[in-house]
C-alpha positions as CSV (number, residue, x, y, z in Angstrom):
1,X,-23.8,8.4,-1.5
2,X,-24.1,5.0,0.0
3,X,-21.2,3.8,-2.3
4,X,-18.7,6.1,-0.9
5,X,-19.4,4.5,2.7
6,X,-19.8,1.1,1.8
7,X,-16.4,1.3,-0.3
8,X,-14.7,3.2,2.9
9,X,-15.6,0.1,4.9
10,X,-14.1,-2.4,2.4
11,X,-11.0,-0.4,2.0
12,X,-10.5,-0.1,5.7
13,X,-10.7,-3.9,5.2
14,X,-8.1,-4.3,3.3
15,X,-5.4,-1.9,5.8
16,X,-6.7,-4.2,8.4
17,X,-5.9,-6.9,6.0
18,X,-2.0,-5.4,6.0
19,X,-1.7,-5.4,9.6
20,X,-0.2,-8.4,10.1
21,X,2.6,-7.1,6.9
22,X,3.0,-4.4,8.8
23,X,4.6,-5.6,11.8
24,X,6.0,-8.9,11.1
25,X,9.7,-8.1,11.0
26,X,10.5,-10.4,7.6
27,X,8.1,-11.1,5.6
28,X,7.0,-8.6,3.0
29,X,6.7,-8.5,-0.6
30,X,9.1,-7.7,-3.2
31,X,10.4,-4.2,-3.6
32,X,9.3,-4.0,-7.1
33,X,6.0,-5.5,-5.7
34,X,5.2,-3.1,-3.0
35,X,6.5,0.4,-4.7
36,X,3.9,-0.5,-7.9
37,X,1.6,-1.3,-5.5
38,X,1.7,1.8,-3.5
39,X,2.3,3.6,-6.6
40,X,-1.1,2.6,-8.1
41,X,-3.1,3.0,-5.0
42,X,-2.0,6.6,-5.0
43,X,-3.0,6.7,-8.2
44,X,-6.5,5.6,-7.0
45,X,-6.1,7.8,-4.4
46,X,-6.0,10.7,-6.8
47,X,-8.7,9.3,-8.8
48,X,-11.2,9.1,-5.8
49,X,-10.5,12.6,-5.0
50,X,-11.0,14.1,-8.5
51,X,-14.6,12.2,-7.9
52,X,-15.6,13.7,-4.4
53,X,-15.7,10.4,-2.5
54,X,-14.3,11.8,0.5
55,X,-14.8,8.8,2.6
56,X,-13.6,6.4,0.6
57,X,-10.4,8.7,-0.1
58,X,-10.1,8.7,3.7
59,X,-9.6,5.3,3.6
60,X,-7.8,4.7,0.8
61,X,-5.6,7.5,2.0
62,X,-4.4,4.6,4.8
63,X,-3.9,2.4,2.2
64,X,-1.5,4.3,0.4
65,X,0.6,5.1,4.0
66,X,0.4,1.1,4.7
67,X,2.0,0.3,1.2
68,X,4.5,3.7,2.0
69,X,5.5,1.9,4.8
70,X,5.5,-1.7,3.6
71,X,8.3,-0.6,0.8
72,X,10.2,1.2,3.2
73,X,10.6,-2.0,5.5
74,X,11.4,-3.9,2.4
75,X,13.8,-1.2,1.4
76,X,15.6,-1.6,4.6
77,X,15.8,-5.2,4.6
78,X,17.2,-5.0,1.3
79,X,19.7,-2.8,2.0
80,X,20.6,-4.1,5.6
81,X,21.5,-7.7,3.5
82,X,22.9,-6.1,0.6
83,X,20.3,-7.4,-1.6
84,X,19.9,-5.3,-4.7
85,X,16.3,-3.9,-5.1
86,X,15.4,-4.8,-8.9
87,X,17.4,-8.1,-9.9
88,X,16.9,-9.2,-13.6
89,X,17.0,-12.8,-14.1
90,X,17.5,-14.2,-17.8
């Protein structure tokens, strides 16, 4: 189907779009932020597959790794500073 490569290309666009995220050595998102959002895009992920789009499950597939990775480095940061992951403000 035409929609499973067009939607491959768009979510290759968006890990190309995380490059930067990726490698920077301080800036990232939230823990809270990143582990939902890697969270749901396995979710998708899961979803894709039950559907047969193989192509676009490829690519979401590197998706879900970039966010993986993402909350790792945020993880460490975290920890490296002693800054809790999850703060409640109220």
């Amino acid at each position: 189907m035409w929609q499973d490569t067009a939607m491959m290309v768009i979510q290759f666009g968006f890990g190309v779009a995380m490059v930067p995220t990726l490698i920077h050595k301080d800036h990232k998102p939230s823990f809270l932020s990143s582990i939902s959002t890697a969270s749901l895009a396995v979710a998708a992920l899961l979803v894709l597959l039950s559907l047969e789009f193989w192509l676009w499950s490829f690519a979401t597939s590197f998706v879900c790794l970039a966010w993986g990775i993402i909350t790792y480095q945020r993880y460490r940061i975290n920890r490296n500073a002693g800054i809790p992951l999850v703060t409640v403000h109220h």
